[in-house]
C-alpha positions as CSV (number, residue, x, y, z in Angstrom):
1,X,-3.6,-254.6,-64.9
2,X,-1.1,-251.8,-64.0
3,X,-3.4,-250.7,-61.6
4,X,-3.8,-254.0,-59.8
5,X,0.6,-254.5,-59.8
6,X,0.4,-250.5,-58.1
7,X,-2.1,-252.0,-55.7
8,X,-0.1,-255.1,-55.2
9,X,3.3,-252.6,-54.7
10,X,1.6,-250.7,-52.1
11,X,0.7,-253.3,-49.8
12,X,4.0,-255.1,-49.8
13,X,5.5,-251.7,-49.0
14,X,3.3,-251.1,-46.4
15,X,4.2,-254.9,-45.0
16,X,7.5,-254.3,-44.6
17,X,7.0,-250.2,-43.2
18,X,4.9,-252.4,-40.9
19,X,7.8,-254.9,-39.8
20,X,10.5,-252.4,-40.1
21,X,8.3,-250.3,-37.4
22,X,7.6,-253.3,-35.1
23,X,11.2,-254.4,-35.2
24,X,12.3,-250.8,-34.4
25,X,9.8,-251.0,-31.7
26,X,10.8,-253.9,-29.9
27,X,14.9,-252.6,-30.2
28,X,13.7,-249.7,-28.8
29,X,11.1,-251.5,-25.8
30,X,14.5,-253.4,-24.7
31,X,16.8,-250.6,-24.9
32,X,14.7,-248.4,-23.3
33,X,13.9,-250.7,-20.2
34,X,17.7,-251.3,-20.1
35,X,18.5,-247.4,-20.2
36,X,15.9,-247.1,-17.3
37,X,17.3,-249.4,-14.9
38,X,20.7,-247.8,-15.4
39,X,19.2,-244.2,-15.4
40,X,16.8,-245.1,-12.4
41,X,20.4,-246.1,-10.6
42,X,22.2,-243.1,-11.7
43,X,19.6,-241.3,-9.8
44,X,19.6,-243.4,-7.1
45,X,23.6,-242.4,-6.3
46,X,22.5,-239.0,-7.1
47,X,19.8,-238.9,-4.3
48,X,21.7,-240.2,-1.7
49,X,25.2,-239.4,-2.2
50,X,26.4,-243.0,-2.1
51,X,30.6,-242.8,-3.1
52,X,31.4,-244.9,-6.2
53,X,35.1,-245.9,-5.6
54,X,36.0,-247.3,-9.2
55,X,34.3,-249.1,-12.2
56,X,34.2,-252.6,-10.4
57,X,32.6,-251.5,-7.2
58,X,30.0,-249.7,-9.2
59,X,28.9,-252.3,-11.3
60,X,28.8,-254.6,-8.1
61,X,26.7,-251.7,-6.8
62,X,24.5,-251.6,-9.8
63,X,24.3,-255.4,-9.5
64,X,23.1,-255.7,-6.1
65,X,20.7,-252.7,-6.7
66,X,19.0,-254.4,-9.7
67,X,18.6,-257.6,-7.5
68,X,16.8,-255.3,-4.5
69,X,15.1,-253.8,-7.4
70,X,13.5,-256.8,-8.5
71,X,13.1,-257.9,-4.6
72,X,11.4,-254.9,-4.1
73,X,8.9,-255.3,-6.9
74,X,8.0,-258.9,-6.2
75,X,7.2,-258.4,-2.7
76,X,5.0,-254.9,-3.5
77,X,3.3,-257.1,-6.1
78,X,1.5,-259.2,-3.3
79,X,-0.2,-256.4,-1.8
80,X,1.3,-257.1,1.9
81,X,0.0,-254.4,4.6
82,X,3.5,-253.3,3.9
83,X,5.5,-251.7,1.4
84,X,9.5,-251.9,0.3
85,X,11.7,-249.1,-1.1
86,X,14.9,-247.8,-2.4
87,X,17.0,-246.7,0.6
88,X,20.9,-245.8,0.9
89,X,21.5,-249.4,1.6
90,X,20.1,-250.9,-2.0
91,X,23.9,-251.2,-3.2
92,X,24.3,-253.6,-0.5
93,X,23.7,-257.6,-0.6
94,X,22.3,-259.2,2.1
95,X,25.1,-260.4,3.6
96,X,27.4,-257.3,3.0
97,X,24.2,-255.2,4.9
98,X,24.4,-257.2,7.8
99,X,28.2,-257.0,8.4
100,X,27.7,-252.9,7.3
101,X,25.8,-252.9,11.1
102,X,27.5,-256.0,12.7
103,X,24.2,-257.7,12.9
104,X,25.4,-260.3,15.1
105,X,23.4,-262.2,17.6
106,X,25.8,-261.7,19.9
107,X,25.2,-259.2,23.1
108,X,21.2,-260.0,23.4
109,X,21.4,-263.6,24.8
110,X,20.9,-262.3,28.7
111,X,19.8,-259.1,30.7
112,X,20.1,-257.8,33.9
113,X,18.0,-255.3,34.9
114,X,15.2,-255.6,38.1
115,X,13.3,-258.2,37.4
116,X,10.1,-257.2,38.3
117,X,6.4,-257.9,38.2
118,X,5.0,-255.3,35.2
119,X,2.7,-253.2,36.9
120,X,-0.3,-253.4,34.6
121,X,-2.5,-250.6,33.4
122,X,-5.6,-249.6,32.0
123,X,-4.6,-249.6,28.0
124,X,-5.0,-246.6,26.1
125,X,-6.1,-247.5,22.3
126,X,-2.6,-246.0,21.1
127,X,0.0,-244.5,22.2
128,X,2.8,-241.9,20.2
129,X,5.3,-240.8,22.3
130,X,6.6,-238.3,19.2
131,X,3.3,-236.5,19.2
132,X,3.9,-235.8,23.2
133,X,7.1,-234.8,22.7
134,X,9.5,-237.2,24.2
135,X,11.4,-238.4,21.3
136,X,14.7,-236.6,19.6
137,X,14.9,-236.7,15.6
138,X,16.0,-239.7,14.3
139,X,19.9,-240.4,14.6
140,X,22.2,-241.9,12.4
141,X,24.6,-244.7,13.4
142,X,26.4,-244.8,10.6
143,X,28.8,-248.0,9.9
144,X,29.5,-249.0,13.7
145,X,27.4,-251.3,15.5
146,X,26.5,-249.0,18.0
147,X,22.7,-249.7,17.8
148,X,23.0,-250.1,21.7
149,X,23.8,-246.9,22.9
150,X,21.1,-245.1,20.4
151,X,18.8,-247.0,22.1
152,X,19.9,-246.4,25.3
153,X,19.8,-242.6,25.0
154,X,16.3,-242.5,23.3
155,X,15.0,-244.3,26.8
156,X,17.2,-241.6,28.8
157,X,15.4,-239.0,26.5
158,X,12.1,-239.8,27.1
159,X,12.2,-240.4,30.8
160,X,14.2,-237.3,31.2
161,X,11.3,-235.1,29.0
162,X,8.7,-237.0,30.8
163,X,10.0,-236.3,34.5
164,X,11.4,-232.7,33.7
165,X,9.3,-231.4,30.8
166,X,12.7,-230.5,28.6
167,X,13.8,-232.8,25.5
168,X,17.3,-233.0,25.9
169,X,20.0,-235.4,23.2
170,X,22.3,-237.1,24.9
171,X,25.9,-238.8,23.8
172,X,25.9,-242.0,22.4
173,X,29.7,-241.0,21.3
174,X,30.2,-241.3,25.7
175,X,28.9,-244.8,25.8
176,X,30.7,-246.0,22.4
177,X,33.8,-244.3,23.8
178,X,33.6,-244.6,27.4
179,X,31.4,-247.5,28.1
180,X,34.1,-250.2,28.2
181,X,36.0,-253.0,30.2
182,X,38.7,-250.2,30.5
183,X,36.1,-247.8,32.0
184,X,34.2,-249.9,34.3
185,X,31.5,-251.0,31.6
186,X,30.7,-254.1,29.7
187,X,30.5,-252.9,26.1
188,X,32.2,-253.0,23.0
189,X,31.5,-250.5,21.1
190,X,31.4,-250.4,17.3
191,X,31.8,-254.2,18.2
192,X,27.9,-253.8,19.5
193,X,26.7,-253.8,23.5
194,X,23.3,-254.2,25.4
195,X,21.2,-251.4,26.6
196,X,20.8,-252.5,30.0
197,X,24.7,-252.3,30.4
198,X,24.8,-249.1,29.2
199,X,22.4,-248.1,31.6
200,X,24.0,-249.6,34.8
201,X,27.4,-247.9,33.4
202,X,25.5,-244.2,33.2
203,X,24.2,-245.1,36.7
204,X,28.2,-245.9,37.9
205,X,29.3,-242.3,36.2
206,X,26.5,-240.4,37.3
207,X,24.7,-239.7,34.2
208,X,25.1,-238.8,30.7
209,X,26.8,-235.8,28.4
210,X,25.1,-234.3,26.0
211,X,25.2,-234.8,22.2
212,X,26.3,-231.5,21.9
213,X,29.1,-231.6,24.4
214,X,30.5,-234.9,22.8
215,X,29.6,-235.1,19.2
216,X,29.0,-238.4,17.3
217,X,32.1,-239.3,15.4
218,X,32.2,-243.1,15.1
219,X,29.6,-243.6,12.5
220,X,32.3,-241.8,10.2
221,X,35.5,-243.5,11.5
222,X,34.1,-246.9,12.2
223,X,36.3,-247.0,15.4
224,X,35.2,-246.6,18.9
225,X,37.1,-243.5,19.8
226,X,39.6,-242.6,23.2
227,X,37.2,-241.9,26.1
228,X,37.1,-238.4,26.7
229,X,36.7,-237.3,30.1
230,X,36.0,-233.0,29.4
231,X,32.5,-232.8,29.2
232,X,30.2,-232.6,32.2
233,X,27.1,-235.1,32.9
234,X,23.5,-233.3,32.8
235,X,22.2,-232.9,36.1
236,X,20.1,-235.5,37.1
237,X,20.6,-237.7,34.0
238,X,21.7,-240.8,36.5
239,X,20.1,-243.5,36.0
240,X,18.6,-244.9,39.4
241,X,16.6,-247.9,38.2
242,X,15.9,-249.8,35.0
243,X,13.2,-253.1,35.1
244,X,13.4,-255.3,32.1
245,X,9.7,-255.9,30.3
246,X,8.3,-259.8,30.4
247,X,8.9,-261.2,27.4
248,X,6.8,-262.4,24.8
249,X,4.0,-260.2,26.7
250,X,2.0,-257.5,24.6
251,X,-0.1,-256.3,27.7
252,X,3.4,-255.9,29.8
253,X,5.0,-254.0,27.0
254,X,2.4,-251.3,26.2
255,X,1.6,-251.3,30.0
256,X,5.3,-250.1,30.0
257,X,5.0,-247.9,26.9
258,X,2.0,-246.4,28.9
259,X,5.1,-244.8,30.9
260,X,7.9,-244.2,28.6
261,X,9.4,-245.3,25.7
262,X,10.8,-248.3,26.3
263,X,14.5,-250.1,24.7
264,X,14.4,-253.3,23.1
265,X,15.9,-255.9,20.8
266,X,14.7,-257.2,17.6
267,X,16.2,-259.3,14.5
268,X,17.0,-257.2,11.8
269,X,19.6,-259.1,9.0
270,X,16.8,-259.9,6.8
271,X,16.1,-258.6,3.4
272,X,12.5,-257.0,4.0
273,X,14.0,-254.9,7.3
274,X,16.7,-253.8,5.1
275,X,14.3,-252.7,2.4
276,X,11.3,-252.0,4.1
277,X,9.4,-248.4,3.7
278,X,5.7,-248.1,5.0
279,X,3.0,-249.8,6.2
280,X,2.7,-252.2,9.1
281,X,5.6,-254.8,8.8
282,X,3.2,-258.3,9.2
283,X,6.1,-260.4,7.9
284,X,8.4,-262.6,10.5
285,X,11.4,-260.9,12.0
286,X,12.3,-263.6,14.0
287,X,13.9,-264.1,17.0
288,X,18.1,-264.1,17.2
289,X,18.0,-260.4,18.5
290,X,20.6,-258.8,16.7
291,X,19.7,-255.1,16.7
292,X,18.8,-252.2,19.5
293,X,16.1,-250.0,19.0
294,X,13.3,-247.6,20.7
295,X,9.5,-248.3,20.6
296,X,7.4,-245.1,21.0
297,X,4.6,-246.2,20.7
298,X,1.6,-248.8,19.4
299,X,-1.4,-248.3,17.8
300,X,-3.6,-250.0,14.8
301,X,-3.7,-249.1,11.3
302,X,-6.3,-250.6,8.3
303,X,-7.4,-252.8,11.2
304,X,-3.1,-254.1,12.1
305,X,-2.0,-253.4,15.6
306,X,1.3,-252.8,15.7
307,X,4.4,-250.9,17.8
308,X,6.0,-247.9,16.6
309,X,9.6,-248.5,16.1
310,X,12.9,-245.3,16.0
311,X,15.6,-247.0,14.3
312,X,19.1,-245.1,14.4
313,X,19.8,-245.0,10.2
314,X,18.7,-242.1,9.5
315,X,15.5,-240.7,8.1
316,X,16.3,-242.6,4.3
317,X,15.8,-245.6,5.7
318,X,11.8,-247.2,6.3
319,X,9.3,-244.2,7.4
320,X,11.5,-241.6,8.1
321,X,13.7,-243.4,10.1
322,X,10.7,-245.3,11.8
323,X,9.2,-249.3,11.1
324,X,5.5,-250.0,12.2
325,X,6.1,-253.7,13.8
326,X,3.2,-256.1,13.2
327,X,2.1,-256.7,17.3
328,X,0.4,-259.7,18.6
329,X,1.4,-263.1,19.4
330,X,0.7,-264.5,16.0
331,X,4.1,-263.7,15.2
332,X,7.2,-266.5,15.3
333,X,5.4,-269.1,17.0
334,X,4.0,-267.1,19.8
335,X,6.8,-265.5,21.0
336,X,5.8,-262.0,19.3
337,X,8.1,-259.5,17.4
């Protein structure tokens, strides 16, 4: 008998060793995911420097990054033929990233370059413009909506390598400063612009500066800057001619990328731009251009054709600063990307 109560003993203790280790357990589970997701943040300030102002603004940081987070994870989970990341602008809501970069669709409702018949060519299978040299490392606009002028210069760049075999940088700070009512140009700045009025103002002065001769400064201040007048154009930077692309045309578009890179305009307030990292970008941008950019180049990848995109936020944000754009004209109703 006393061995069958020591029996009886010995499995109630080992019952409740049992539930006092599962309950343990699942304390620990939740507080470890919990300590992750704050840790995982902590180390996302870390990595890219992002300034924490006071208790409030982080835990609205930490709040918007936990909803990114969980953005992020759904839209991996469907195995799209892209992927979405952490960036520098995970802190930021939706709405809070498009007034960061003024993505307004406001200065891409007309243009006003040569409207010209696309002179068509024999299409190579891809082109890559940054493997031929004509592209400068990616920029960073900072918080001014000055998208324009980067993707002015990066056209200036590559027709400038391309005709004189010498990769120069040239000033955006000159158009964001200088490009203005009050200079005989038709931009505004941090305020945003179009390319092709940046180019018919570096056609009026007679070319550009370079980066290095007027230095980037707005992305700091968030202010256009005085004009300064000191620094002296590159030789034969003018601009003599720029012909707008057909739109909603992919043969006129790489015909054109056959010859340069080429400036254009896409829509870039939503979520999965903001957030995007690799692959080739198949979902819908749409189609209220709100954003300046450079293509350098197309090409296909895990059978996806798409164009090669240089954005101007740095290298943290998508591929190293670049977005493979889904190409074709299955893309918002036919009217392409």
């Amino acid at each position: 008998m006393l061995f069958q109560n020591n029996i009886n003993i010995f499995k109630q203790y080992i019952k409740m060793q049992s539930f006092l280790f599962l309950f343990l357990s699942s304390i620990f589970v939740g507080f470890s995911y919990e300590f992750s997701n704050e840790n995982r943040f902590s180390l996302w300030l870390k990595e890219y420097l992002i300034t924490v102002k006071n208790e409030d603004h982080r835990h609205r940081l930490f709040e918007n990054w936990l909803s990114n987070d969980e953005y992020i994870e759904h839209v991996n989970h469907q195995n799209f033929t892209y992927t979405l990341g952490h960036n520098k602008f995970s802190g930021m809501s939706q709405s809070e990233y498009i007034d960061y970069f003024n993505l307004k669709n406001i200065f891409f409702d007309y243009q006003h370059g040569n409207k010209v018949d696309t002179e068509y060519v024999e299409l190579a299978d891809s082109v890559n413009w940054i493997e031929s040299g004509a592209v400068t490392p990616v920029k960073d606009q900072g918080q001014c909506g000055s998208c324009w002028s980067f993707s002015t210069t990066g056209s200036l760049e590559g027709a400038y390598y391309i005709k004189y075999g010498k990769l120069l940088s040239f000033s955006e700070q000159q158009l964001v400063s200088c490009d203005n009512f009050k200079h005989g140009g038709h931009d505004m700045g941090c305020n945003g612009g179009l390319m092709d009025s940046a180019f018919q103002w570096i056609e009026q002065n007679n070319g550009l500066c370079l980066e290095s001769d007027y230095s980037y400064v707005s992305g700091t201040t968030g202010k256009s800057g005085s004009c300064e007048t000191t620094c002296d154009v590159v030789k034969n930077s003018v601009i003599h001619e720029y012909n707008d692309v057909a739109p909603s045309s992919d043969d006129a578009m790489m015909s054109a990328l056959m010859q340069q890179p080429v400036s254009i305009a896409i829509q870039a307030d939503q979520k999965e731009f903001q957030l995007y990292q690799s692959g080739v970008f198949t979902g819908s941008c749409g189609v209220e251009l709100d954003h300046g950019v450079l293509v350098v180049g197309y090409g296909s990848e895990n059978g996806e054709d798409y164009y090669l995109i240089k954005n101007s936020w740095s290298t943290s944000w998508g591929d190293n600063g670049y977005i493979k754009l889904g190409r074709g004209s299955q893309y918002n109703s036919g009217a392409g990307q």
